[in-house]
N, C-alpha and C positions, 0 to 999 in steps of 0.2 A: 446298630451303630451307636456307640456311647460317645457325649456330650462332647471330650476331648477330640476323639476323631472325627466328629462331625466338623466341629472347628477346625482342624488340618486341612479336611478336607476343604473347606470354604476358603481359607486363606489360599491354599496352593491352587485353587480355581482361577480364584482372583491374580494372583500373581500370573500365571499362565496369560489369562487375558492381559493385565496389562504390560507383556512385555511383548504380545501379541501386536498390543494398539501400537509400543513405541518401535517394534522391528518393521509394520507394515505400513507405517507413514513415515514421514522424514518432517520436520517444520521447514517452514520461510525461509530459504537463506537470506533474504532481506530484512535484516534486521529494523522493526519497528514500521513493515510495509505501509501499514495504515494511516502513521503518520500521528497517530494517540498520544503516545507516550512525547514527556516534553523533561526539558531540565530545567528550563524557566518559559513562566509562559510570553509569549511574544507579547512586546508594544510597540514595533514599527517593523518599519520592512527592511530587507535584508537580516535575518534572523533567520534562514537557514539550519543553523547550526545548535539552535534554541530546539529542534527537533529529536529525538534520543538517536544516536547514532547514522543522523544524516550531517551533509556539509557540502560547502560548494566549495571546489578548485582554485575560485577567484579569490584575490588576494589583496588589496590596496583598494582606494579611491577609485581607480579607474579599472576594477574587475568589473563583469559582469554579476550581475545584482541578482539573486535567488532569493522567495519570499518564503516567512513560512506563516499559516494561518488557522487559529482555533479558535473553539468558542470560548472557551475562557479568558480572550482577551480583548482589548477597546473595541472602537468600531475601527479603527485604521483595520488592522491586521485580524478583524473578528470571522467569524461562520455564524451566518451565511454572507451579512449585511460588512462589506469592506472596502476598501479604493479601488479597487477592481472589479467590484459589481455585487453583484447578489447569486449566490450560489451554494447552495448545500450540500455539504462532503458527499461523495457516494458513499461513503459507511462511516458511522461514528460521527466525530464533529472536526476535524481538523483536516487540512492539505496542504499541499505546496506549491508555487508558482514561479515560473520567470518565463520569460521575453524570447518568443523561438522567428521573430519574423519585425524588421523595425523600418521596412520601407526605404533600403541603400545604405541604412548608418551600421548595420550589421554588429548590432549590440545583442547579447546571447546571453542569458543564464543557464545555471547546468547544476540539478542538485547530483551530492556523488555517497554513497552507500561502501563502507563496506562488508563483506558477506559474511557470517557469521560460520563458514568454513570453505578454504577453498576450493576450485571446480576441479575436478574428478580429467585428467587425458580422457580424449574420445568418449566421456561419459556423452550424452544428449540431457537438456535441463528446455526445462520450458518456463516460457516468460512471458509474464501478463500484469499491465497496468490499467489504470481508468484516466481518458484525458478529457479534460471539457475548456472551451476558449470562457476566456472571460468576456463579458459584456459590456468594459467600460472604452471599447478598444475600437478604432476606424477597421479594420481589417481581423482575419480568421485564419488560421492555418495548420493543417493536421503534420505538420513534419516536424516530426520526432524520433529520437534514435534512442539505442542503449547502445554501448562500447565497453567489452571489461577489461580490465586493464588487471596486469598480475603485479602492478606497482601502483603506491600513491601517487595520486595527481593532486598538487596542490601548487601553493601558491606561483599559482598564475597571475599576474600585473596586467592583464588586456582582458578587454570585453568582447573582441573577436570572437569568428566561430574557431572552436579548438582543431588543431588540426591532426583528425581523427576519422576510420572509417567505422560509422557503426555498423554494429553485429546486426542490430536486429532494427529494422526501420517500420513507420506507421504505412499506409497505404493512403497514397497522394489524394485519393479519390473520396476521398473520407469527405461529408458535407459536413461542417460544424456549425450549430445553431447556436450558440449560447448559452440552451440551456440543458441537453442531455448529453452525460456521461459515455462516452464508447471507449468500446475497449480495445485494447492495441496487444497482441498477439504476438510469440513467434518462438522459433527452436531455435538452440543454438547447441555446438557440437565441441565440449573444452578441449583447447589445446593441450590443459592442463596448469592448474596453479592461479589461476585464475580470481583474483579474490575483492576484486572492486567493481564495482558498477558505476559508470556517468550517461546521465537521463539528459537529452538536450536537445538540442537541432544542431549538426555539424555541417548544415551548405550556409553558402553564404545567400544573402539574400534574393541575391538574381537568378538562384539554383533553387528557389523555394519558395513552391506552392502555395499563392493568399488569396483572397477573394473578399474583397471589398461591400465590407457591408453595411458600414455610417458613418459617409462621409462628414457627418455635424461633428462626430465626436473631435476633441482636438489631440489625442494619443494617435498617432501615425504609426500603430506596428500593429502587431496580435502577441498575445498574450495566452499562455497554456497554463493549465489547473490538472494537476496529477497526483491520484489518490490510489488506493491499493497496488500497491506493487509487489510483486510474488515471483519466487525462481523455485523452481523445483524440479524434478525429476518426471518424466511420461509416466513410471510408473507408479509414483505417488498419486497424480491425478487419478488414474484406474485402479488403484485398489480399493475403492469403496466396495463394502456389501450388501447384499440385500435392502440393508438399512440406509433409511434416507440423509440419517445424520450419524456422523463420527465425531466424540469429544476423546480428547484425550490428551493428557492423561488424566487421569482419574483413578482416585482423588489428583490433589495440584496441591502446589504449595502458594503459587502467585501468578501464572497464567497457564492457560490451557488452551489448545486450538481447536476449532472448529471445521470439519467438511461437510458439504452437502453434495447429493448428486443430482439438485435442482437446477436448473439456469435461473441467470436473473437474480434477485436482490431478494433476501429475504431478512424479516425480523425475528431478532431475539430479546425475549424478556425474561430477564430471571428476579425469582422472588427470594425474600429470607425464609427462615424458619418459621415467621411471623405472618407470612404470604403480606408481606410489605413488597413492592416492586420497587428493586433497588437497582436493575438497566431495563433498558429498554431501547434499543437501537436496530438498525440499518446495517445486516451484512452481506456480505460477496460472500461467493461459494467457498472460498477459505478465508481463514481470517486468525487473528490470535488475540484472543481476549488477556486482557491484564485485570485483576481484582486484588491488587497487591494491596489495596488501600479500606480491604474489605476485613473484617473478622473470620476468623477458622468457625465451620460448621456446616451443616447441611444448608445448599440453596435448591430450587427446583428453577427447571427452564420451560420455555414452551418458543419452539420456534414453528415461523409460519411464513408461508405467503397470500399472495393473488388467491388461491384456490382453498385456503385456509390452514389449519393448522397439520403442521408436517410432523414433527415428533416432538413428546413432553416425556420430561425424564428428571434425574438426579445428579449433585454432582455434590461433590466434597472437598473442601478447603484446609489444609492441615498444617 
């Protein structure tokens, strides 16, 4: 085989594979699930929308209040240390919050997404978020919904619960301590068209689930903390291979997604060319890395967990 052919042959390998990677995965339709990605970074609350492509429905003075929180900003609105407690994102360094339970005053936040394409008639899409109560709060409560909506929902003027049935609801029975992440699960089957999502509590308060945890505190509601959020397809989730991990694509130009067929939380550290370690963080079994801030060139990764390290490999920024 002469030098020319070899190189055909390698390039159409390559190419096969990666139209491989991008026909047999699908990405996030929740666009910026993680909550990473920011257009300015937050200095107080209600900042929402300070998020890349999230926002709340509420509208005026008297909406309903959605936070949003990372580490690159004060201590009000910071990760881990905030108004709300102390809490560190389930992956990366940022989340979100608002008010799913206020003790009779029935005051609600609701962040709302929309999808970065819409839902498929009678397709099936699976849907999974991380919630954690916060700790600065008299009360806990695991009731939480999603609702998609094939239209904008926006400016809404009240802090009421909206009035809406969600699709996909937490399970009442959830104990929530303060301090760990659970996860909140479920199918939904599109009508079709379908192309927004609002995260929220929809009962009103006498309809929802609290359990009273300190009474010193002087905040009379609970309070919810909501990180990875992800909508995909059944068959996305099962198509992993043998291989413990999927990037893709590869090369990338500014982000690239990640699967594992691990449970649980695992870390990824990538290096330069220099084997300088320029991430190092905390992820879910999927997730979508941004490196848009990074130079074009080869990096190496090593992801790992609990049990050690699960796959080291390459990847390429172009």
């Amino acid at each position: 085989m002469n030098h020319f052919t070899s190189r055909l042959f390698s390039s159409l390998a390559f190419i096969t594979v990666f139209f491989f990677y991008c026909d047999g995965f699908s990405q996030n339709l929740v666009q910026n699930g993680n909550f990473e990605e920011y257009i300015e970074c937050p200095y107080t609350a209600g900042q929402i929308h300070y998020a890349q492509g999230w926002f709340s429905p509420g509208e005026g003075p008297k909406a309903g209040q959605s936070d949003y929180y990372n580490a690159c900003a004060e201590e009000e609105v910071s990760v881990p240390l905030n108004i709300v407690g102390n809490q560190q994102a389930h992956s990366g360094s940022a989340y979100a919050g608002f008010y799913n339970y206020t003790n009779g005053a029935d005051i609600r936040g609701y962040i709302e997404n929309q999808l970065s394409s819409p839902l498929v008639a009678e397709a099936a899409y699976h849907f999974e978020m991380y919630i954690c109560s916060a700790d600065s709060f008299q009360y806990t409560s695991p009731e939480v919904g999603v609702f998609f909506s094939t239209e904008l929902i926006d400016g809404i003027s009240t802090s009421q619960p909206l009035p809406y049935v969600a699709n996909i609801v937490s399970d009442t029975t959830i104990v929530m301590d303060g301090d760990t992440w659970t996860l909140i699960s479920g199918d939904y089957t599109a009508q079709g068209g379908e192309a927004y999502i609002i995260i929220g509590n929809f009962d009103a308060d006498n309809l929802t689930t609290h359990t009273l945890v300190n009474s010193e505190l002087s905040a009379e509601s609970a309070y919810l903390l909501v990180d990875d959020v992800t909508l995909t397809t059944p068959e996305d989730v099962g198509n992993l291979t043998q291989s413990n991990v999927q990037i893709f694509p590869n090369p990338f130009s500014d982000r690239f997604d990640i699967v594992t067929n691990t449970n649980g939380i695992s870390r990824l550290v990538i290096f330069d060319g220099q084997s300088r370690r320029v991430i190092d963080t905390n992820i879910p079994r999927r997730t979508s890395m941004s490196m848009q801030d990074y130079p074009d060139g080869i990096y190496f990764y090593e992801i790992s967990n609990e049990k050690g390290v699960i796959q080291k490999g390459k990847i390429m920024k172009n």
